[in-house]
N, C-alpha and C positions, 0 to 999 in steps of 0.2 A: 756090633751095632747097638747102640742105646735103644733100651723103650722108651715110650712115652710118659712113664711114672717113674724113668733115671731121671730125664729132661727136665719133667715139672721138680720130681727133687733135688736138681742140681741148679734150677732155680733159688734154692731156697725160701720154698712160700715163707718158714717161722720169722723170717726178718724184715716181711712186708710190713707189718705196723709201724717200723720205721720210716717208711713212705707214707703211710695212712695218716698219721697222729697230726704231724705237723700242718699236714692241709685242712684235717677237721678243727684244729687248734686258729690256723689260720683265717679260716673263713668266720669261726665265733668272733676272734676280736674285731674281723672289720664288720660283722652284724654288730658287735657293742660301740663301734665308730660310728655307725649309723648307714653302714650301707653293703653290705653279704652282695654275691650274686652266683648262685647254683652253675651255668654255664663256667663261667670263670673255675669253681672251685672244681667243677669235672676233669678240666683242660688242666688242673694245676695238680689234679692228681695221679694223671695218665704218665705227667713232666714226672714224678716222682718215683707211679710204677717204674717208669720203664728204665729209669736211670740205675732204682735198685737192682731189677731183674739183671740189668746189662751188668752193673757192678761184681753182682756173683758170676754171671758167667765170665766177666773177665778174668776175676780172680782164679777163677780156675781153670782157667787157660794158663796164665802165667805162674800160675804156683806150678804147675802140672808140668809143664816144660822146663822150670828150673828144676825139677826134679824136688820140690819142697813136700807134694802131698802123697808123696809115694807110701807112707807109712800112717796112716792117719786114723782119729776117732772120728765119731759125728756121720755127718752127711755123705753122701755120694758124693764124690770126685770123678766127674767124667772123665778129664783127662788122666788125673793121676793114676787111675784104675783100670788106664785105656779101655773106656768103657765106648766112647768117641772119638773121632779123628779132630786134634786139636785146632786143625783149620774151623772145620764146622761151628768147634764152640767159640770159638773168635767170631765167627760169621753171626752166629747168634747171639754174641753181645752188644757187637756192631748195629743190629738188629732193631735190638732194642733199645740202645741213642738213639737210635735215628727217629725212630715211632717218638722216645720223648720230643728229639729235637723238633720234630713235627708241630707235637703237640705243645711243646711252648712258642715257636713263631705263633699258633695262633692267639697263642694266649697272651703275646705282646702286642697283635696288632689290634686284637680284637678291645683290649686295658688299653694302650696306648703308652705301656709302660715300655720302651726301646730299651731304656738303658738295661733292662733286665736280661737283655741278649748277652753282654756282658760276663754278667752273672754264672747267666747258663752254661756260656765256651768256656768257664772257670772251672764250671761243677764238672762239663766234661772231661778237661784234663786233669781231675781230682780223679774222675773214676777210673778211669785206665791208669794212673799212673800210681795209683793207692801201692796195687802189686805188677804195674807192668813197665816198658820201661828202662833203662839203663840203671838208673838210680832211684826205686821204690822207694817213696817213704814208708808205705808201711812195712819197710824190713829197718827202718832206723826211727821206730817207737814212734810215730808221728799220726798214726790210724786213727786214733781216739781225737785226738786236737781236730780234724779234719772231717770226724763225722759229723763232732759239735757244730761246727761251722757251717756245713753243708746241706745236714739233717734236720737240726736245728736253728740257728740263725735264719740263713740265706733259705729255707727250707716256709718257715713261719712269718715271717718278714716280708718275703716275696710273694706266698699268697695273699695277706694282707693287702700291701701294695697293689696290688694289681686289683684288688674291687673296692677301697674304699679309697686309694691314694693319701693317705695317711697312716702313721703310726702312734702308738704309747706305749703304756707301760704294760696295759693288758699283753698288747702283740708279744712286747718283749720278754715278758715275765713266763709266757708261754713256749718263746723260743729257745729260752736258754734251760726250760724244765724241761722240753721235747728234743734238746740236743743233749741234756745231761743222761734222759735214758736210753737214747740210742748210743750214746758211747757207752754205757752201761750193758749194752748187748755187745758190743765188740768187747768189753772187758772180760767177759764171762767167754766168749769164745775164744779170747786168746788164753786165757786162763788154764780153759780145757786144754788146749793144746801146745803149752808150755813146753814143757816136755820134748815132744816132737820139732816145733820149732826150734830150740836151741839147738840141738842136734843137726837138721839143714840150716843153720847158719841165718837162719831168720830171727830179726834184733827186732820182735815186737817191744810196745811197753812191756809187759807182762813177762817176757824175757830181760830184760833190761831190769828191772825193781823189784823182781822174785816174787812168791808162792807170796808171801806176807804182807806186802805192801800192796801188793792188786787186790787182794782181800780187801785192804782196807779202802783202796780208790774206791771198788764197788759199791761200798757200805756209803763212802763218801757223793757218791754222786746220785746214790738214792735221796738220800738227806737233804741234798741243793736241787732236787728237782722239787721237793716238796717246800721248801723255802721260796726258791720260784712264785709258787702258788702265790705267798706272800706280798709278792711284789706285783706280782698282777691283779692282787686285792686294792693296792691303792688307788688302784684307777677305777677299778669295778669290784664291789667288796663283793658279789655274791661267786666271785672268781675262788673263795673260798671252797667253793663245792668241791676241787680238785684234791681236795682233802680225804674226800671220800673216799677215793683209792687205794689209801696207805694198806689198810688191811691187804691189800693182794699184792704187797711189798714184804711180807714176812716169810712165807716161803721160799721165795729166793733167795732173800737175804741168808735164810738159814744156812742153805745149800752151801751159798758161795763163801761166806765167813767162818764156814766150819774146816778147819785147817785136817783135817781128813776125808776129805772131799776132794777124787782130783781125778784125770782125766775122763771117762764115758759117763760118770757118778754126776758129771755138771750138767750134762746134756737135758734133764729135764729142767733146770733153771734157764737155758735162752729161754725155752718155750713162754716157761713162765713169766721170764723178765720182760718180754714179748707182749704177754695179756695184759704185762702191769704198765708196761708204756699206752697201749689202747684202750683200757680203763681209766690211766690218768689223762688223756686226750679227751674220751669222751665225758666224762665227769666235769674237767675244767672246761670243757666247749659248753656246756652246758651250761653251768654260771656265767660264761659272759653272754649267752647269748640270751638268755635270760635278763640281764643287766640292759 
């Protein structure tokens, strides 16, 4: 039987800022539109927890019955460490859709934005099917393309939409630098566990292009998040401030570009790549909302 500090850690809190970012990112640009609204942005955050929450517990539900996390660094594996009955963790990822699915019907009816329902039954079967499923994409390198999308884009864009009914460049210069560093956290954790996945026969990026080239993805999508910045400066130049964060980009970057650096030795870099996504969140929300 799991405690209740396996649960919260098989939740994985360090990944939450991936749900965080993109809605503080969010709601600055549609204050720089001209029109924020704090209900909205609570409803769009709960959509985000709860998607993320659910997402780890799925994943480790179906990593753990394919027999993928049986040998594993990092976090707690409820299942894989039969720490829990894998029904349960299913039940509580299930769980946790549903609270979001909740919590975006209100957030569509209350915007008036329908088509976002859309959206949402999209990001659903993104999140179960990442690793669950017949045919996972994230066992055929596809996890990173799809965080961008979800985490980012559809993530930043959708909270926008829904309080100010308009987009720009702010929104987007925002989504695509909150979807560069949230694949940037999945890059480092496939990283860490290289190794291991190739061995269960799991075809992450990171298995796919080697020790070398995920190096340098990393490095690379620090770079275009901060470019980003750039682009959401044309719309709102004091979008700049997002700048501020790079310093709390050098640590990790050390970590993860230093080619002797390799499985449990990453593990402080999520955390870190973590802080650097919600520094660079709250830093660029701050300039546009500023603006």
């Amino acid at each position: 039987m799991a405690t209740l500090a396996q649960w919260i850690e098989g939740a994985r809190p360090r990944t939450l800022p991936a749900a965080v970012a993109p809605v503080l990112v969010g709601t600055a640009a549609a204050h720089a539109l001209g029109d924020s609204d704090l209900g909205l942005a609570v409803l769009a955050l709960c959509v985000a927890l709860g998607f993320q929450v659910g997402v780890n517990y799925a994943n480790d539900y179906s990593d753990g019955i394919r027999g993928t996390d049986e040998d594993r660094v990092g976090p707690v594996r409820l299942v894989g460490q039969r720490l829990a009955d894998p029904a349960n963790v299913r039940t509580a990822a299930f769980a946790a859709f549903f609270g979001a699915g909740l919590s975006g019907l209100a957030l569509v009816a209350l915007s008036g934005t329908w088509l976002l329902i859309l959206l949402g039954l999209l990001a659903l079967w993104a999140a179960w099917h990442y690793t669950g499923g017949s045919k996972p994409y994230g066992y055929r390198g596809l996890g990173e393309v799809m965080v961008f999308v979800f985490f980012g884009l559809f993530a930043v864009l959708g909270t926008t939409w829904t309080q100010a009914h308009a987009l720009d460049l702010g929104a987007l210069g925002g989504a695509i630098g909150c979807g560069l560093l949230a694949s940037a956290i999945l890059v480092t954790n496939n990283l860490r566990d290289l190794e291991g996945d190739r061995e269960a026969g799991k075809r992450t990026l990171a298995v796919r292009i080697g020790f070398r080239r995920t190096r340098r993805l990393y490095a690379g999508l620090l770079i275009g998040a901060f470019v980003a910045v750039g682009l959401a400066a044309i719309a709102h130049p004091l979008a700049l401030l997002g700048l501020l964060a790079a310093p709390l980009a050098w640590r990790p970057y050390r970590l993860v570009t230093d080619e002797g650096t390799f499985g449990p030795a990453l593990l402080p870099a999520l955390a870190q790549t973590g802080i650097l996504q919600l520094g660079y969140a709250v830093a660029l929300s701050l300039g546009l909302a500023l603006s």
